[in-house]
C-alpha positions as CSV (number, residue, x, y, z in Angstrom):
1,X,-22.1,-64.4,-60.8
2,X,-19.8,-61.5,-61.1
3,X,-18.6,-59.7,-64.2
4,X,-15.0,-59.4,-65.9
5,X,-14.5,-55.9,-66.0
6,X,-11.5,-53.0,-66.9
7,X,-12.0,-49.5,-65.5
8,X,-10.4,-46.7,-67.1
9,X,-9.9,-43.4,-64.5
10,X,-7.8,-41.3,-63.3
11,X,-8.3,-38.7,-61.0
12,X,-9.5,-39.0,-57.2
13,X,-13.2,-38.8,-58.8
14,X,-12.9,-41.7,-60.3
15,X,-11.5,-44.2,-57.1
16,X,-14.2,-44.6,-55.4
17,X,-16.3,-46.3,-58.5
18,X,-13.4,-48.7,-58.7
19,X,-13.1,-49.3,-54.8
20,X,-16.9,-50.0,-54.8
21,X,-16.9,-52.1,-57.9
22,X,-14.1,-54.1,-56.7
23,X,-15.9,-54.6,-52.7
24,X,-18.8,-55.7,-55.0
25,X,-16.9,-58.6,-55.8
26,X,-16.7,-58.4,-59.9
27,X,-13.1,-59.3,-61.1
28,X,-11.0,-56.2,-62.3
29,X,-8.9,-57.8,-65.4
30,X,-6.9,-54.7,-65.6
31,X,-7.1,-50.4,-64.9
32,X,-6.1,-48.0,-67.2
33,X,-5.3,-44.6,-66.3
34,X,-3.2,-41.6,-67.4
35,X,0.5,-42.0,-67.5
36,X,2.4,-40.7,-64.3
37,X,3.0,-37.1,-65.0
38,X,6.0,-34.6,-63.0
39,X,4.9,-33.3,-59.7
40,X,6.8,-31.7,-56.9
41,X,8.7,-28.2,-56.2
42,X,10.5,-28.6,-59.6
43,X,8.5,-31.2,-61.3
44,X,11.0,-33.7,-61.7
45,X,9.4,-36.6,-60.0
46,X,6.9,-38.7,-61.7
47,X,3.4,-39.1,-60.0
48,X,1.1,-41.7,-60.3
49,X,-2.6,-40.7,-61.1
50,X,-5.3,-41.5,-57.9
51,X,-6.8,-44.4,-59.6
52,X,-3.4,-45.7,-60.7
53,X,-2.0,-45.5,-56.7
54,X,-5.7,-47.2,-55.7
55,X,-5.1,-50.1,-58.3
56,X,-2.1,-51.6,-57.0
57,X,-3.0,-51.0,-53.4
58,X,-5.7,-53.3,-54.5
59,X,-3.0,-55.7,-56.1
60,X,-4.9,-55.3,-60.3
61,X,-3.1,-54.9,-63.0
62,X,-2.2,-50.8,-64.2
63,X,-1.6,-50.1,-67.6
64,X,-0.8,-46.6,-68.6
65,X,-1.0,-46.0,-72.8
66,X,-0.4,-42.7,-74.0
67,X,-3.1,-43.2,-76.8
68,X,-5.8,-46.0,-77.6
69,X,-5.4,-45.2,-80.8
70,X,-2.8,-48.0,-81.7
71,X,-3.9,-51.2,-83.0
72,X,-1.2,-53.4,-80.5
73,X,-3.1,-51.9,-78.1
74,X,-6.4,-51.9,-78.4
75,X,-5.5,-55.8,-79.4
76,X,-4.2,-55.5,-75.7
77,X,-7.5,-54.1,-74.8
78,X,-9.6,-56.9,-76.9
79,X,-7.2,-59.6,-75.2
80,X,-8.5,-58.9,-71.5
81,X,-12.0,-60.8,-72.6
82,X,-13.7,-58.3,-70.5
83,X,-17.7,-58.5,-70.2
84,X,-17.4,-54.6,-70.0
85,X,-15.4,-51.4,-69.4
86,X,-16.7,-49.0,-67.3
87,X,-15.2,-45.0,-67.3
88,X,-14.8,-43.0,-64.6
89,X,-13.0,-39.4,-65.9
90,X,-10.2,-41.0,-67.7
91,X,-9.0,-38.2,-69.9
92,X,-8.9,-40.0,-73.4
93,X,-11.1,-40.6,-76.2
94,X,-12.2,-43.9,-76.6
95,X,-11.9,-44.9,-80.3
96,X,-14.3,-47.4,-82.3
97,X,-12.1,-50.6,-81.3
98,X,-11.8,-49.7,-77.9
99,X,-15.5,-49.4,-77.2
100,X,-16.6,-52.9,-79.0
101,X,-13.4,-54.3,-77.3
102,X,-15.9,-55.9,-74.8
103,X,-18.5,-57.8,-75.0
104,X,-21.5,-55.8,-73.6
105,X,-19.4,-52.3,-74.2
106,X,-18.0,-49.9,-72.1
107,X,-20.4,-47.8,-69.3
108,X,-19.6,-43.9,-68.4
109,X,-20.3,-42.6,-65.2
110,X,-21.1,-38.6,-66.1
111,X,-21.4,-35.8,-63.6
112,X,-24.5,-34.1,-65.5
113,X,-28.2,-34.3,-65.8
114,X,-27.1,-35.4,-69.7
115,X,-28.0,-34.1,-72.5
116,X,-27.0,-30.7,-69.9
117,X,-23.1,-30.1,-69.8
118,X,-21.8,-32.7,-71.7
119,X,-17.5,-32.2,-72.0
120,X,-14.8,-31.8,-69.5
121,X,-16.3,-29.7,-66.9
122,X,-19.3,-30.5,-66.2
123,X,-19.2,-29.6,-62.4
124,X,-18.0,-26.4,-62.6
125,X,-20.1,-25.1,-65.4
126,X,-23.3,-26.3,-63.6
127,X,-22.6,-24.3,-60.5
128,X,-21.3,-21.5,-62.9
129,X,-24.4,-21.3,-64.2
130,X,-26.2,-20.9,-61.2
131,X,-28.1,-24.7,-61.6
132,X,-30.0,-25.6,-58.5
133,X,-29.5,-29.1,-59.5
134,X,-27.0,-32.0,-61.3
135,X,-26.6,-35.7,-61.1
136,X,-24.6,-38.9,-62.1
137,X,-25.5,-40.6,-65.1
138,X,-24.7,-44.1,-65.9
139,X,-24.8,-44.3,-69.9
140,X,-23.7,-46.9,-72.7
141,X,-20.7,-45.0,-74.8
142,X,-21.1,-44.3,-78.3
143,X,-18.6,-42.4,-80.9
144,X,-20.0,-39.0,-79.5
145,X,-19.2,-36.4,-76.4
146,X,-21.2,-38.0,-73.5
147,X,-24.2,-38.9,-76.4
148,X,-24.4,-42.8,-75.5
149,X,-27.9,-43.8,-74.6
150,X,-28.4,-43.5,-70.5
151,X,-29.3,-46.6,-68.1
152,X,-29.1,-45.0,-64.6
153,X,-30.1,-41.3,-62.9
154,X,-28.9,-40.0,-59.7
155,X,-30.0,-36.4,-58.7
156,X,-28.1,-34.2,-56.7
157,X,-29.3,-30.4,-54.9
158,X,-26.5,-27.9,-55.3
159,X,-26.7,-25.8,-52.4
160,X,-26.9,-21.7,-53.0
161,X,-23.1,-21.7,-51.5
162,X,-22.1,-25.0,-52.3
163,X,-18.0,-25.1,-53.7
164,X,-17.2,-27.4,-56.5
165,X,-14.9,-29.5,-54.4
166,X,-18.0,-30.2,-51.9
167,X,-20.4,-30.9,-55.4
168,X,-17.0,-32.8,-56.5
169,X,-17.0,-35.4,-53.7
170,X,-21.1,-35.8,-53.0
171,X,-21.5,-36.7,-57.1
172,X,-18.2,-38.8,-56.3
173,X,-20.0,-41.2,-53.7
174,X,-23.3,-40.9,-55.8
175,X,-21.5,-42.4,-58.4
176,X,-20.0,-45.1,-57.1
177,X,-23.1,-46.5,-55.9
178,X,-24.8,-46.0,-59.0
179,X,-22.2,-47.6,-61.3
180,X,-22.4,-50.7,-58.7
181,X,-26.3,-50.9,-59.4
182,X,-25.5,-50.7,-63.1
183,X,-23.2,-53.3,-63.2
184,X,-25.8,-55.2,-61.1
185,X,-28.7,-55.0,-63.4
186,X,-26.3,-55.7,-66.7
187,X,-25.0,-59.0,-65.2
188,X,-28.6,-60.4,-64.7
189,X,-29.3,-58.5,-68.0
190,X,-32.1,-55.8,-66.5
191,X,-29.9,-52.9,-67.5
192,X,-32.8,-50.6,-69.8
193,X,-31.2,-48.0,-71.8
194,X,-32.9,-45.1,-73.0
195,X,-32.0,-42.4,-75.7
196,X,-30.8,-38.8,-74.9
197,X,-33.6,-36.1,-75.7
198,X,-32.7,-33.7,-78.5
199,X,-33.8,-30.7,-76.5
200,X,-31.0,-29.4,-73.8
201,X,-27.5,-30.1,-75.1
202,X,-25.1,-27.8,-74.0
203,X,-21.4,-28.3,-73.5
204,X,-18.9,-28.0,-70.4
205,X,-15.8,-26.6,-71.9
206,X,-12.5,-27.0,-69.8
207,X,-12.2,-23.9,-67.3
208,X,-9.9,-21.7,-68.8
209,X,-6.8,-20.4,-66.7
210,X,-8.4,-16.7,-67.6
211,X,-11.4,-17.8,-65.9
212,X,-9.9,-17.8,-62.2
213,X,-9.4,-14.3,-62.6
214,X,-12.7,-12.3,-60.5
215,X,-14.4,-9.7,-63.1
216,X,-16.0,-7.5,-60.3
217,X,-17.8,-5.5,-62.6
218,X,-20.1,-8.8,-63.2
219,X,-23.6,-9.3,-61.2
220,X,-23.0,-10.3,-57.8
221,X,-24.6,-13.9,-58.4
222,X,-22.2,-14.4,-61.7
223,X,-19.4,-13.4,-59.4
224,X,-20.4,-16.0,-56.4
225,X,-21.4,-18.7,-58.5
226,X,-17.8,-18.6,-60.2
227,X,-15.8,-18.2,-57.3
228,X,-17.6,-20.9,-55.7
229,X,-17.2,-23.2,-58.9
230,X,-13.7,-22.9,-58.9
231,X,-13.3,-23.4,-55.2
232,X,-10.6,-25.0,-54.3
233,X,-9.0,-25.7,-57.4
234,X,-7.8,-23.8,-59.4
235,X,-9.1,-21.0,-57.1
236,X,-11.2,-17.9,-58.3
237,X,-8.4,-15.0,-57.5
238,X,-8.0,-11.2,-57.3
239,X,-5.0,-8.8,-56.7
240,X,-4.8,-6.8,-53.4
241,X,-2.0,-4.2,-52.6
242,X,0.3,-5.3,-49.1
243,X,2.9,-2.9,-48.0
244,X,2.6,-1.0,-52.0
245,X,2.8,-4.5,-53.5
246,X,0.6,-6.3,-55.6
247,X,0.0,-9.7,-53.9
248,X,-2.4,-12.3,-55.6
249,X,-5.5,-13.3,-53.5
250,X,-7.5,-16.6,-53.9
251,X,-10.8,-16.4,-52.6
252,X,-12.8,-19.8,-52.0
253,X,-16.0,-18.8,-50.6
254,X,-18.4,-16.3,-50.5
255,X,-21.9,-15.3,-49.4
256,X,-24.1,-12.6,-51.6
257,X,-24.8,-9.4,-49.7
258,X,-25.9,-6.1,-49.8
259,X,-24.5,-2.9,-50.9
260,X,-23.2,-0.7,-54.0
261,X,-19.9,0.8,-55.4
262,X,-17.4,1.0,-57.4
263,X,-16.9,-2.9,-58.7
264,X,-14.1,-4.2,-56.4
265,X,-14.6,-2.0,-53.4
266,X,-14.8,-3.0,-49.7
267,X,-17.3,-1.7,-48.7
268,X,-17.5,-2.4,-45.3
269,X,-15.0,-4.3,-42.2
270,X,-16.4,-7.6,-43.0
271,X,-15.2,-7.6,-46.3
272,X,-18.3,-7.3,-48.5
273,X,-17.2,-6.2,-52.0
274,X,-18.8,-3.9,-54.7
275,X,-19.7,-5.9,-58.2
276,X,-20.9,-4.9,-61.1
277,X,-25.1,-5.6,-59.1
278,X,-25.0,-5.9,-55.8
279,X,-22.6,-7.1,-53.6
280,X,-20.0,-10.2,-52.1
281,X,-18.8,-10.8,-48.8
282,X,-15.7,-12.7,-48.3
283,X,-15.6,-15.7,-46.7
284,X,-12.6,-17.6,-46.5
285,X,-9.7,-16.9,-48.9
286,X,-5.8,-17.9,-49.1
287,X,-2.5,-15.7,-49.6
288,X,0.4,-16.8,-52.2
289,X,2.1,-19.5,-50.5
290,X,-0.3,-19.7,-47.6
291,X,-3.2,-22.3,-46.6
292,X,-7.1,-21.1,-46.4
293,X,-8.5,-19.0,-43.7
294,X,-11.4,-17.5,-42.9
295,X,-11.9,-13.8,-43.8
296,X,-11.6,-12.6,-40.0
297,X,-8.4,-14.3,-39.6
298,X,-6.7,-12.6,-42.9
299,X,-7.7,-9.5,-41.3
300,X,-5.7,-10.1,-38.6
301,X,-2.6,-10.0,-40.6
302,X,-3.5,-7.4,-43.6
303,X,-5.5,-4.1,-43.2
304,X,-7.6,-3.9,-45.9
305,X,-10.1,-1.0,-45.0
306,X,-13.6,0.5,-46.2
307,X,-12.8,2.0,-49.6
308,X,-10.3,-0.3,-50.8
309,X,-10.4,-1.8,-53.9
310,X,-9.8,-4.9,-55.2
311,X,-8.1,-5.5,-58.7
């Protein structure tokens, strides 16, 4: 037997959970994702989300509401005679008719060690934080913020330099196979669920555009852990002066190193920069309007000495 299922996603997080459920053999009644929003130079062109572009190469149905929140259609919703809906970072709030419009309710797949970093960034505030660890959660959606009981665990290291797009895409996978075993166990009714603990909730607010922006005069570990976070979108970034203008500079990875100074300074040629405690050392980083490159190679192109200092 397989099970009836709608998946709601969106973003390229989410496809592979709906690639694996669908090679698993359950029937996909229908995907919802976010409406097609403007893209391009000028942002005239409507874009299909990830999921929504997976969907139909897949040939199932795509259906794009604004809001759930409409009784047509969560009747639309209810109609599909689903066994069960399962979520994979689709950007709306599931309201009470939507999540008993199944009949064994609709299954999340987090990217946190729940009750930890419950919300809209949960990847980004782990490493931000300096967590040595995080995981996919498979768990049963209530009313609340990621509060539904949990049914499935996977753990995942963050490494001491890991970016958020390289914790993005291992926690991707992770989840995909976990969300299959999930759906496994619920068809042959095995799937336990077990309550949150009390102890431990904290929230994972969106990133604020302010965010990007390096503070030098924070620790050097605050300073590594957010650039890394943000790495590669939307990019931790500072100002450096080129030919006596102010050009912005993304910078996507860094080591922690050694060394003291006035917050922002370089204090060496291998671009190791003063914080606040201690020191960073470029890695790789990207110019307005270029692609990444590594630190040697931006070098190459503009002189930033011992003694400069970044903004």
């Amino acid at each position: 037997m397989t099970l009836r299922l709608i998946f709601m996603g969106t973003p390229d997080f989410s496809v592979p959970t709906l690639r694996a459920l669908h090679a698993a053999g359950h029937e996909i009644a229908a995907v919802y994702s976010q409406p097609p929003r403007p893209a391009g130079r000028r942002g005239l062109e409507l874009t299909p989300s990830p999921v929504h572009r997976a969907a139909e190469g897949l040939g199932i149905d795509v259906r794009t509401p604004v809001s759930l929140k409409g009784e047509a259609e969560q009747q639309a919703f209810a109609a599909l005679d689903a066994d069960a809906a399962v979520v994979v970072a689709y950007g709306l709030l599931l309201p009470k008719p939507i999540l008993e419009g199944t009949r064994l309710g609709c299954f999340n797949g987090h990217a946190s060690l729940l009750p930890r970093w419950r919300g809209a960034a949960p990847i980004q505030r782990a490493i931000m934080a300096g967590d040595a660890e995080t995981g996919m959660m498979v768990m049963k959606m209530d009313v609340g913020l990621d509060t539904g009981p949990v049914a499935l665990t996977a753990r995942v290291a963050i490494g001491p330099d890991m970016t958020g797009g390289e914790l993005h895409d291992r926690l991707s996978e992770a989840g995909a196979a976990l969300m299959v075993e999930a759906m496994a166990k619920l068809e042959r009714g095995e799937l336990a669920l077990s309550p949150q603990p009390a102890d431990g909730v904290t929230y994972a607010k969106k990133i604020d555009k302010a965010e990007a922006r390096i503070d030098w005069a924070r620790p050097a570990r605050e300073v590594h852990d957010a650039i890394r976070a943000l790495s590669p979108a939307p990019g931790a970034w500072c100002e450096i002066m080129v030919n006596s203008k102010a050009e912005r500079l993304k910078v996507l990875r860094t080591t922690l190193s050694h060394g003291a100074g006035q917050p922002g300074k370089v204090l060496d040629d291998d671009l190791a920069i003063a914080c606040g405690d201690g020191a960073v050392r470029l890695v790789e980083v990207q110019r307005a309007g270029g692609k990444p490159m590594t630190a040697r190679d931006f070098l190459r192109g503009v002189r930033l000495a011992r003694g400069d200092r970044l903004s």
